[in-house]
N, C-alpha and C positions, 0 to 999 in steps of 0.2 A: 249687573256687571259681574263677570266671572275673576273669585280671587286671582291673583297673577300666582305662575309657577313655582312648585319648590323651588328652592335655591338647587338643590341634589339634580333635581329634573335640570336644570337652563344645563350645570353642568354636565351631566352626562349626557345629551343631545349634542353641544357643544364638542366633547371629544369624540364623540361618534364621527361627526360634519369634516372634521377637521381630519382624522387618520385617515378616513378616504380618501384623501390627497395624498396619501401616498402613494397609490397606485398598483396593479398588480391583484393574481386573482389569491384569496388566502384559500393555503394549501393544509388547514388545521382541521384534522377529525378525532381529536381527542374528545373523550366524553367532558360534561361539565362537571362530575363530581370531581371534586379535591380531597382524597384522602391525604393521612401521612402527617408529621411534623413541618413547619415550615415559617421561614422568617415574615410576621407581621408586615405589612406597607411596602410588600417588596414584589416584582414580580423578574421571572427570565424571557426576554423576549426574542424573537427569531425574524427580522425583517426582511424583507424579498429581495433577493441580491439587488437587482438593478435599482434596488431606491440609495441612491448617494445620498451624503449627508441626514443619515437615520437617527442620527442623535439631536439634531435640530429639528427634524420634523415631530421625533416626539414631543420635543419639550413644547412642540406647538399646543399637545394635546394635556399639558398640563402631566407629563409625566418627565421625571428627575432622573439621567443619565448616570448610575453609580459607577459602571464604567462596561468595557465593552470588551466584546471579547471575538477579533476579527476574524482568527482562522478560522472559530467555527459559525461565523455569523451568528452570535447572539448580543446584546445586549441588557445589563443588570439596570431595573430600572427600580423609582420609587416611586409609588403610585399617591394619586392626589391625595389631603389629609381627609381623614373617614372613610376612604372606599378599602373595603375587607379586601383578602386576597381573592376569596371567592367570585367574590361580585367582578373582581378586576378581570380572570383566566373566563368569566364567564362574557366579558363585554367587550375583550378585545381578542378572541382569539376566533371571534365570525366576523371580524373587519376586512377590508380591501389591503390589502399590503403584508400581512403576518403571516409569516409561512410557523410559526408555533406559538405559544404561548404554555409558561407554567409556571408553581410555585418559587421560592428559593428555599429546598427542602432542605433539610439538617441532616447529616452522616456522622455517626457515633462512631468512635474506633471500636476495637474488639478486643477486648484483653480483660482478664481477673487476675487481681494482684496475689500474691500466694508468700505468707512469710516464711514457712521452711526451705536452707537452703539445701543445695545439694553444693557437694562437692566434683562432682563430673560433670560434661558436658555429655550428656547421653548422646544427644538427636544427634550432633556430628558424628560420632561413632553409627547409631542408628544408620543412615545414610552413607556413610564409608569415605568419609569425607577426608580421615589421613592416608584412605589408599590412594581417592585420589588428590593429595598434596604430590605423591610421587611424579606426578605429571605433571600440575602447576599447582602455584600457591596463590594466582592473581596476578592482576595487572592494574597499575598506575594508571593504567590510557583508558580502563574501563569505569564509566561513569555511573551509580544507580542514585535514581531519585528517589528517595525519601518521604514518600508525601504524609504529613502525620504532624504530630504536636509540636514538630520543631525538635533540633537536634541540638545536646548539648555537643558544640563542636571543640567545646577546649579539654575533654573528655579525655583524659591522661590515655586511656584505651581504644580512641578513637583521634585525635587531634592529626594525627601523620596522615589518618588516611581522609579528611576530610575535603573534598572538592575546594578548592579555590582560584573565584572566576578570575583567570587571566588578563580579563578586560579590565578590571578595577582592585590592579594588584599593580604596586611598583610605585614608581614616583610620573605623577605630570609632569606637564610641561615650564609648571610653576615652581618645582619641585615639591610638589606639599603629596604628602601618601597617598594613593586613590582609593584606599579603601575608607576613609573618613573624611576625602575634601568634598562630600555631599554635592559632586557634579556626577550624571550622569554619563563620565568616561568611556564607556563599551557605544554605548547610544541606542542598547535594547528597554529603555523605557523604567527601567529601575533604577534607584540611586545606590549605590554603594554597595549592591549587591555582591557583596565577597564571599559570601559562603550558600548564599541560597536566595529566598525571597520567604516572607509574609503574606501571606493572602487573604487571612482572615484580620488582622490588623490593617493591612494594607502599607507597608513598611519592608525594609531589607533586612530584619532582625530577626532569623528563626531559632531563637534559641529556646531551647523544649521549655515547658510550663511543666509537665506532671512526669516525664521520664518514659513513654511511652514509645515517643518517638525514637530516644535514645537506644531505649531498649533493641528495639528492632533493628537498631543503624548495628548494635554489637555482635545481633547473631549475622548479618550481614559482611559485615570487615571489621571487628575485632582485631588489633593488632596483632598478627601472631610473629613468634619468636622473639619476644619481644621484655620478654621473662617478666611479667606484668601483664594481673587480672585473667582474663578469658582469651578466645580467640574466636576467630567469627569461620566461617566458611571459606571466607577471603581471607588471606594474611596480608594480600597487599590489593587496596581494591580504593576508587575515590567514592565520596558520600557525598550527595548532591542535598544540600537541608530544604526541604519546601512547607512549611508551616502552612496547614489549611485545616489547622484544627483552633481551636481554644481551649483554654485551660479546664474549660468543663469538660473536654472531649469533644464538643461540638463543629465541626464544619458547616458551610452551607452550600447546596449548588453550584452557588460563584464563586465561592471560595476553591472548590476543588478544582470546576473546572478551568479556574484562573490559573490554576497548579499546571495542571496537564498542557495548558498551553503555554506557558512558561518552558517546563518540559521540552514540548516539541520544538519550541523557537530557539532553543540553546543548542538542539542539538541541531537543527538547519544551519545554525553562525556556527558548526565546525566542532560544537564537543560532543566527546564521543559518548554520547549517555545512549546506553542500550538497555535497560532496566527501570520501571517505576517501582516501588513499594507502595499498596494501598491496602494497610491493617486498619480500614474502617468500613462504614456501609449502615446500613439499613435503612434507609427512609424506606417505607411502605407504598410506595407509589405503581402504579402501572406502568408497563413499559416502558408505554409511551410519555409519560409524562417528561420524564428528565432525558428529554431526549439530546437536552443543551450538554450534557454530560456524557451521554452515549457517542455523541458528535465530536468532544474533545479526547475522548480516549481511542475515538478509531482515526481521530488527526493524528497524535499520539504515534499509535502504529505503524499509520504510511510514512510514518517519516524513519521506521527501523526500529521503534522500541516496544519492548514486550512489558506489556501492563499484570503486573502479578497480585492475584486480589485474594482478600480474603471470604472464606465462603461463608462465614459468621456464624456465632455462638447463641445456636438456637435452641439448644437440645431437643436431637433428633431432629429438625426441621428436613422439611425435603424439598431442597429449591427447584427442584424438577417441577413441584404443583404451586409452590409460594415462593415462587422469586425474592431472592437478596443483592441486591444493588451495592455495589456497579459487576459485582460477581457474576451477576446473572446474565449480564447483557451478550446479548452474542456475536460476540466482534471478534474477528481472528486473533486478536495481537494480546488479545484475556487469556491468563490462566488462573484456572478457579481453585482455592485450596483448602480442602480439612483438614484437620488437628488428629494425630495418633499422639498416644501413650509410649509409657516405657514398655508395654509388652505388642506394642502394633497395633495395638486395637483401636476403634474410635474413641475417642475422649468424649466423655458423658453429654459435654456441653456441645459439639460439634453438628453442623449443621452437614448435608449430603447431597446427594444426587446424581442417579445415574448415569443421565444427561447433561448434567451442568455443572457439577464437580469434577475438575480433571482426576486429580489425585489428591494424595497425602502427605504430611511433615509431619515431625516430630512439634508438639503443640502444648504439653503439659507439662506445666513445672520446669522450664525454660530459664537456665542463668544467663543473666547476658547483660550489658551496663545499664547502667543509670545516673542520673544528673549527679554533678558534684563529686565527677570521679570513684560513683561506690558503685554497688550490682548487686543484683537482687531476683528472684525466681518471680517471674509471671507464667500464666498460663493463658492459655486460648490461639482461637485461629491468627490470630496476629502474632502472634511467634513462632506458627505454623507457616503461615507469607514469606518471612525473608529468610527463610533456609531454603525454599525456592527461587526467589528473586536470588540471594546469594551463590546457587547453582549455576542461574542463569548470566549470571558474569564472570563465573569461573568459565565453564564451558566457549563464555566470548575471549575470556583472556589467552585460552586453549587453541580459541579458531576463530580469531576473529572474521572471518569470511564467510561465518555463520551467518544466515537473512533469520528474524524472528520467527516464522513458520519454521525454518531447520531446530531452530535451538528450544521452541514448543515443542514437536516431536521429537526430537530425541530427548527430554526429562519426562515424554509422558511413555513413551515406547520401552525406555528402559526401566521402569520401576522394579522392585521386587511386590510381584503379583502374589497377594496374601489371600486366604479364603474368606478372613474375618470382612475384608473389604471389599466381596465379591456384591454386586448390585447398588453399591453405595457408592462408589464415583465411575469416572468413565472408565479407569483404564485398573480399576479392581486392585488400588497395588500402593505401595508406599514409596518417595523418592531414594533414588539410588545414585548420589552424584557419582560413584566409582564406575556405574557400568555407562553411565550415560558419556562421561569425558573417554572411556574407553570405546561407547561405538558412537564418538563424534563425525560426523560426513566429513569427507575431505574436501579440502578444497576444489570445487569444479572448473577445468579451464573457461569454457563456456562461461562462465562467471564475472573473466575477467575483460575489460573492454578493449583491451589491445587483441587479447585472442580471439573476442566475439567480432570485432570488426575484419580482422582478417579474414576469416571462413567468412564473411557475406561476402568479400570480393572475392576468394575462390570458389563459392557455391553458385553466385548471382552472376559474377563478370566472368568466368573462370581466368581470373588471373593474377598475381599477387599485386596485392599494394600499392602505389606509389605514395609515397613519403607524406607529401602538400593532403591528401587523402586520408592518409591514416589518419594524420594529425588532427585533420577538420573532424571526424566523426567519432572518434574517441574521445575529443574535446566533448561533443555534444552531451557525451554522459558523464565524464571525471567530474564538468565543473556545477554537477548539482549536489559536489560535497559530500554528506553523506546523507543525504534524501532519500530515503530507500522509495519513495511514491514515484521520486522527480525519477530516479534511475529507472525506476519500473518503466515510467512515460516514452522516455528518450531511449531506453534499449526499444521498443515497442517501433516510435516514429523513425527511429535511422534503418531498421532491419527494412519495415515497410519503403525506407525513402530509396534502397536498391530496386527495386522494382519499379520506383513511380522514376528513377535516373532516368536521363536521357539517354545515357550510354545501354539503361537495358533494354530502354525502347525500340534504340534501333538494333541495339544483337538479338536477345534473347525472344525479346518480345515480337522481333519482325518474323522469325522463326517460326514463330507460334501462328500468326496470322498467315504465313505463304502456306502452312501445312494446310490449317483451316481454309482458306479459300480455295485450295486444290482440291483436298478431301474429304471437306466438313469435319473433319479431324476430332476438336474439341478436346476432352479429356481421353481420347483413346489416342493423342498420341503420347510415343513409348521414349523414355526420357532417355533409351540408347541412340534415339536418332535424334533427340534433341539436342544432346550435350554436344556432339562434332559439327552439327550445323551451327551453334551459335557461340564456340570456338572459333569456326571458321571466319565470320563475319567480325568478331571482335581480335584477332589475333593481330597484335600489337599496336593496336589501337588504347590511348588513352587522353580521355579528353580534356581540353584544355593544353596539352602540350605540341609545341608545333609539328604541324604536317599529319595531324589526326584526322581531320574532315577529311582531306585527300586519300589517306588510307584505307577507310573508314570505306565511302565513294567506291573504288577498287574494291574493296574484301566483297561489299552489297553485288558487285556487277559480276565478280567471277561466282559467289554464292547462287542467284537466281538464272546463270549461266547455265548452271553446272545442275540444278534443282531440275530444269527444264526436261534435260536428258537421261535421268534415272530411268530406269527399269519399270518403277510402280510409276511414275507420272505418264509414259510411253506405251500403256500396259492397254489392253483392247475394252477393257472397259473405262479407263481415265482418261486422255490426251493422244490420241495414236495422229500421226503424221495427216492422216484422212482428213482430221474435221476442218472444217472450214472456219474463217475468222469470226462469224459471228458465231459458229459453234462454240468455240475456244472460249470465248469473252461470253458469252452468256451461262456455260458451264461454271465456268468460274465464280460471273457474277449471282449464281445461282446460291454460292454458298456463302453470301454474305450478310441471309436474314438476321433479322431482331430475333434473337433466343427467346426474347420475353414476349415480344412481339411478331410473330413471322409474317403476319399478314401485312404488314409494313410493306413488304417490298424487299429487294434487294436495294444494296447500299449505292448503287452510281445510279446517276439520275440519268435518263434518255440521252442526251448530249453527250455525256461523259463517255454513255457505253459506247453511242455512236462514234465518238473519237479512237478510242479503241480499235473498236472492227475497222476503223479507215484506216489507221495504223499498220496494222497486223496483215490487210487486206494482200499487198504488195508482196507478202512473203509468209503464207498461212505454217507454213513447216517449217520456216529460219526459226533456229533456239534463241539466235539475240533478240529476235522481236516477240519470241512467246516469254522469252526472260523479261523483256520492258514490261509487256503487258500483264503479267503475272506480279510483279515488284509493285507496278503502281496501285493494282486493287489490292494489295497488300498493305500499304500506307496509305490505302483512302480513309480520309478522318473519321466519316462515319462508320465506315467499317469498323477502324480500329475503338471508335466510344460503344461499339456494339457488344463486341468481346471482350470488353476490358473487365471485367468481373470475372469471365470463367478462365482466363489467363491467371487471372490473381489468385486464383484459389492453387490451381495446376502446379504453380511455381511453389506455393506451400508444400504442397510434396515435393515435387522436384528439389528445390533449393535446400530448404531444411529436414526432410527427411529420404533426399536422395533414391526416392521410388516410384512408382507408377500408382495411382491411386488405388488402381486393385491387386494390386499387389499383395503380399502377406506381409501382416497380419488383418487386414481386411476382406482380401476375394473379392469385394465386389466395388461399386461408386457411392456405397453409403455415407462415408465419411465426409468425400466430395461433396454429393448434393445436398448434407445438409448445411455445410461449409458455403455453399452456392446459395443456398437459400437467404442463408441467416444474411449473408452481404449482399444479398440481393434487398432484402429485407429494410435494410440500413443506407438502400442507396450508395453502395461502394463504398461506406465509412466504416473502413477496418477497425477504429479504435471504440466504437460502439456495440459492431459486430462482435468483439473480441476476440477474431479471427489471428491476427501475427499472435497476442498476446500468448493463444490457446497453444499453438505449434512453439512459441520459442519455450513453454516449460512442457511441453511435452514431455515424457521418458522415452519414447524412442527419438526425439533428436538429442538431448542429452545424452544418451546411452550412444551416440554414436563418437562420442568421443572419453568413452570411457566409464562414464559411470550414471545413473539416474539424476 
């Protein structure tokens, strides 16, 4: 008789049996090595969206929900008692349902303490940061978060400018203070969160442990004018506290990326936080591994806020060949930063790269506060971090109208480009907040949703507004707050939803089809003859208000009236009075193949065409009967599912960049066919295609209203 199984064996069979129930194919190709620092009995896991209730099906498998983290689909879990982390990323991340699996790595900040002080604050002067106060000194409305050891917020030099959440500030309804009646007030999931959150405790209490945090908060908004201590880059600027370190310097995984989505959820419910701080980093890990991390910082992002990271104190390191986390990751909304000296140069300790380093700050030998109301000189890339992040909220305070891609390029285009920093980051140069708030972008009309809705009704309908219209469609983006993803989305689906209207199906779009079933048309017709033919057919028509279909009706029957009789349709190679009814009708319905398909057939079926020629028969030369029969193969359904792709594209130029697609700066259909392709490709889904998205940031349709 064969002994019975380990105990180790039933169990790990057992959770094997069990996670399979959850369903779904696992999307994990990480290797199984585990390098790097990382929390004992812990793992981060990634379950496949459509498995509801993911925290209950783990804990079927013997694993302990620590908590969960929805924006970016991960969950912190704790793995059964004895199973290494190893053995855990190795047993659960080839299961049915895990779209990842990784450690919960540890992230050290970056700073060396330094006890001589200075008397100056060099790195503002370095950066020109009182030239530019001439322009602004900061703004109350701009938020940065802080992500670090916790900020001492009663900080004589910092206390005025320190965030405080709105939600859990004033008196309840009980009258007892919200900032200590331990109810979750706001109803974002944290108690008493007045000045920030805790992550690595798991509490609302970020008040710094080692001064680190602090530090950074002062070169960041230091009270200035205030005739007391230092002054930050901001003199008036709010500090968001997010503690996701420990008193040894340590974060973990979940700790940070609890942060950043903390972060993003504060600024979805309406605060204007447009800046992180993150003066920490290193776990040693591959890419891919912390990818729960990469996921929270590019949520982060979409939602409008620029992640300023430090590029870490490696001496000499080149993260172009050895990546430094989360510095390294390559997400648009990262800016990666070195540590310069008082003479510009790299600071000895400072890590580089030509690719992966934006720029430089000032990083060595940094005054700036510390707990308990005193101050004190650190050096390293962590005091290099928020003289940028600090830029990055002056510049917001400057324009607010800035999107994080604007306010990235302009601190990395304006630096002052030094030789010593030629090859060691991307833009060769050291931060210049005086040139950057002076070539800050203006504000773009196009930008704003009352002016973007307008030009689609004069570009798409050509007509202005009506009120009940405007309202509805500028609604669809004002009320995503300030979502910089959600706005992206809904500028995207409303532009696109002018074309999919009823109102431009029957103007614009019937236009398109009468040309094409006449003259195979396609993209060669010329948007001079487009634009007064489908003026003609929408003028004064708008829908929904009475006596539109009747108009509407009328504009359609003098339109193909009047189409019948031109020059080019009556011309001896197109339509001449001669041809006979099935001539007429079969010419026509000749041009009504499958683009993709030609061999299909023409679009009216036997019956249909026959109805036609019986039509027309009585009166093969009357223009009101070649007008009937011209209108209806025009609005035959399948006709119109046939061409409804290379219309969509055509209107891209037409509507938003107001030209023929060979037109200049193209000459030819390049543009077009790959436009045609890629939606063809995607099955007419514009927002996979990326097709509206590519046209509405173009530079030449921006450039049509004034500026890139």
């Amino acid at each position: 008789m064969k002994p019975p199984p380990h105990k180790s064996f039933i169990l790990s069979s057992l959770l094997m049996l069990a996670l399979t129930q959850l369903g779904g194919d696992s999307g994990s190709t990480q290797p199984l090595i585990v390098p790097g620092e990382y929390v004992a009995g812990e793992l981060l896991i990634k379950v496949h969206a459509d498995n509801s209730n993911a925290s209950e099906k783990l804990s079927r498998v013997g694993l302990e929900t620590i908590g969960s983290f929805a924006a970016a689909g991960w969950h912190h879990v704790r793995l059964p008692p004895g199973m290494s982390v190893e053995e855990g990323v190795a047993r659960y991340r080839s299961l049915s349902g895990i779209d990842g699996v990784q450690p919960n790595f540890i992230y050290r900040t970056e700073a060396t303490a330094n006890d001589p002080r200075l008397n100056e604050l060099y790195g503002l002067n370095k950066i020109q940061a009182p030239v530019a106060w001439d322009t602004t000194t900061g703004s109350a409305n701009v938020v940065v978060a802080v992500i670090d050891l916790g900020v001492d917020y009663n900080h004589e030099d910092l206390s005025a400018n320190i965030w405080r959440n709105p939600g859990e500030t004033g008196l309840d309804s009980g009258g007892q203070d919200k900032a200590v009646n331990t109810i979750d007030d706001d109803g974002n999931g944290y108690v008493d969160d007045v000045f920030g959150v805790d992550t690595i405790n798991h509490d609302s209490n970020p008040m710094d442990d080692s001064g680190h945090g602090t530090h950074v908060s002062g070169t960041i908004g230091g009270i200035g004018n205030n005739g007391t201590g230092i002054v930050g880059v901001n003199w008036n600027v709010r500090i968001m506290a997010i503690k996701s370190h420990g008193a040894d310097g340590n974060g973990t995984s979940a700790s940070v990326v609890e942060a950043f989505q903390y972060a993003a959820m504060m600024r979805r419910r309406g605060i204007n936080l447009r800046v992180t701080n993150s003066s920490w980093g290193g776990a040693p890990e591959a890419a891919e591994y912390d990818q729960a991390l990469k996921d929270a910082i590019d949520a982060a992002g979409n939602t409008g806020i620029l992640n300023v990271c430090a590029a870490g104190n490696n001496f000499d390191r080149d993260n172009d060949a050895l990546p430094f986390y989360p510095a390294s990751y390559d997400s648009p909304s990262i800016i990666s930063v070195a540590a310069s000296d008082q003479s510009d140069n790299r600071a000895s300790f400072s890590s580089r790269g030509a690719t992966s380093v934006d720029l430089a700050a000032p990083g060595v030998l940094i005054l700036s506060t510390l707990r308990g109301s005193t101050y004190g000189i650190f050096s390293g890339t962590s005091m290099a971090t928020p003289h940028v992040a600090g830029a990055a909220a002056l510049l917001w305070a400057h324009a607010p109208h800035l999107t994080v891609s604007q306010v990235k390029a302009t601190l990395m285009n304006n630096v002052d480009v030094l030789p010593q920093w030629s090859g060691l980051t991307v833009t060769g140069g050291r931060l210049n907040l005086a040139r950057a708030v002076q070539n800050t972008p203006a504000a773009h009309p196009i930008d704003g949703p009352d002016f973007f809705v307008r030009r689609h009704y004069l570009d798409f309908l050509s007509r202005e507004p009506d009120p009940a219209g405007l309202a509805f469609w500028t609604n669809q983006i004002t009320r995503c707050g300030l979502d910089a993803g959600c706005i992206e989305l809904k500028r995207i689906n409303v532009s696109a939803a002018f074309f999919l209207s009823i109102e431009f199906q029957h103007t614009g779009y019937l236009v398109y089809k009468a040309n094409q079933a006449a003259f195979n048309s396609g993209e060669q017709l010329r948007l001079q003859r487009f634009l007064p033919d489908t003026q003609e057919i929408g003028r004064g028509v708008i829908f929904g208000q009475p006596g539109a279909d009747q108009l509407l009706e009328s504009n359609k029957q003098s339109f193909f009236f009047h189409f019948v009789q031109r020059a080019a349709f009556l011309g001896p190679a197109a339509y001449p009075t001669t041809l006979t009814a099935e001539q007429f009708v079969d010419k026509l319905n000749g041009n009504t193949l499958d683009p993709l398909n030609p061999g299909s057939g023409p679009a009216l079926t036997p019956s249909e065409r026959d109805a036609l020629v019986a039509q027309l028969a009585t009166g093969p030369a009357s223009p009101t009967l070649r007008a009937q029969v011209l209108r209806t193969i025009s609005e035959n359904g399948l006709f119109s599912q046939r061409q409804f792709n290379k219309a969509f594209v055509l209107m891209q130029y037409f509507g938003y960049l107001r030209r023929n697609p060979d037109d200049a700066p193209d000459l030819t259909f390049t543009g077009y066919n790959f436009w045609l392709a890629k939606l063809n490709q995607f099955n007419g889904n514009f927002i996979n295609a990326e097709m509206v998205k590519a046209f509405l940031s173009a530079s030449e349709y921006r450039q049509r209203f004034g500026q890139p």
